[in-house]
C-alpha positions, 0 to 999 in steps of 0.5 A: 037516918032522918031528913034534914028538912033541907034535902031530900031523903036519898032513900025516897028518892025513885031512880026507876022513875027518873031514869024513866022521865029522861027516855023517849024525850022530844027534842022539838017540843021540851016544854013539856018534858017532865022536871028532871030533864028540864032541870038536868039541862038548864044546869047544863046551860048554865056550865056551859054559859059560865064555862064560854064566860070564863074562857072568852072573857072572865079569863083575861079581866081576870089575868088583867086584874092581877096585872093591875094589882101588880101595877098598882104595888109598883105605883106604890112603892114608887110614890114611898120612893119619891115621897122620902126623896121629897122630904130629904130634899134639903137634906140631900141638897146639903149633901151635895153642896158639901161633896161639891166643896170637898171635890174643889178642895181636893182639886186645889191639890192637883197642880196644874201643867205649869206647876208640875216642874215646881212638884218635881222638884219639891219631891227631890228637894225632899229627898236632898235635904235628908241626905239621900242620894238620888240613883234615878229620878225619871218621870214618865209619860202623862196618863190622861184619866177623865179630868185629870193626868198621872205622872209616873215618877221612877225613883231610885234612892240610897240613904239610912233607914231612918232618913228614907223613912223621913223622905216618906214622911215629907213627901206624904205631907206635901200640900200636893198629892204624891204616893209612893207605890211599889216600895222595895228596899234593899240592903247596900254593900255599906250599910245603907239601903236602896229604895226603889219606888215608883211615885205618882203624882197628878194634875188636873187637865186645862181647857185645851186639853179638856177640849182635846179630850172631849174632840177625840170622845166623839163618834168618828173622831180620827184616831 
């Protein structure tokens, strides 16, 4: 095999002659020990050097700048983040004026305390004016919510299957918000069907209990 011209010939190489130049060195004195060892221990050094570098130092700026690197993709995608917002400010704007229309049209339909006699008594118009006879109607205890209350209403009503069906009808199409929940029908012994349901109905909270409410939230407040 011939040199590259780069490398030496590994065969020229005189290991007798090398193995002979690291004996008998003087510690005190290695300014005047042949090449090899000279070079054999400035290599040494200089792992060593890089070695201590890396672990007391390199090390942490490294770990440190990965950490930044992460920081800065976080940075990033949170400028993006902020950046879409700024441009659908107005969009988002609108938005919300719209939900805040739509939520004060919905509590139009909510009545208030006052006006709850006046719902309970449209809901058993309903049903008188189609010809059914009521069994029970009894509404229940108010069930405060956040802003507003549900009124649970019993019912208990005898009438045709069609004219029931009518009485569902109105009471869906009332201006103010009643369901009919837990529906079951039955078949009387003349014909006629009993509708047993529970009906809900809500009204929005006024000041004073706003008020109440808010009072009783607050840490330590008597139960």
């Amino acid at each position: 095999m011939k040199s590259t011209g780069l490398l030496p010939d590994v065969r020229k190489i005189d290991f007798q002659r090398l193995q002979q130049d690291f004996k008998n060195l003087d510690p005190n004195d290695p300014g005047v020990w042949p090449l090899a060892p000279r070079i054999a221990v400035f290599v040494g050094l200089l792992a060593v050097t890089l070695a201590a570098a890396w672990w007391f130092d390199w090390q942490v700026q490294a770990e440190t700048l990965v950490q930044r690197e992460a920081e800065e993709q976080q940075l990033r995608q949170e400028w993006v983040s902020k950046k879409r917002q700024a441009v659908n400010l107005e969009e988002h704007k609108r938005q919300l004026v719209e939900i805040d229309r739509q939520f004060g049209a919905l509590l139009k339909q909510l009545p208030n305390r006052a006006e709850m006699d006046s719902l309970l008594s449209d809901i058993n118009q309903a049903g008188l004016g189609r010809g059914l006879q009521f069994e029970l109607f009894k509404p229940g205890a108010d069930q405060v919510k956040d802003f507003y209350a549900e009124m649970p209403i019993e019912i208990r009503i005898t009438g045709s299957y069609h004219d029931l069906g009518e009485f569902a009808s109105d009471v869906a199409r009332m201006p103010r918000i009643v369901t009919l929940n837990n529906v079951v029908l039955e078949s009387g012994t003349d014909g006629r069907l009993r509708l047993n349901s529970r009906a809900v109905t809500y009204r929005y909270l006024d000041e004073e209990e706003l008020a109440q409410k808010r009072q009783a939230s607050k840490p330590g407040a008597k139960k």
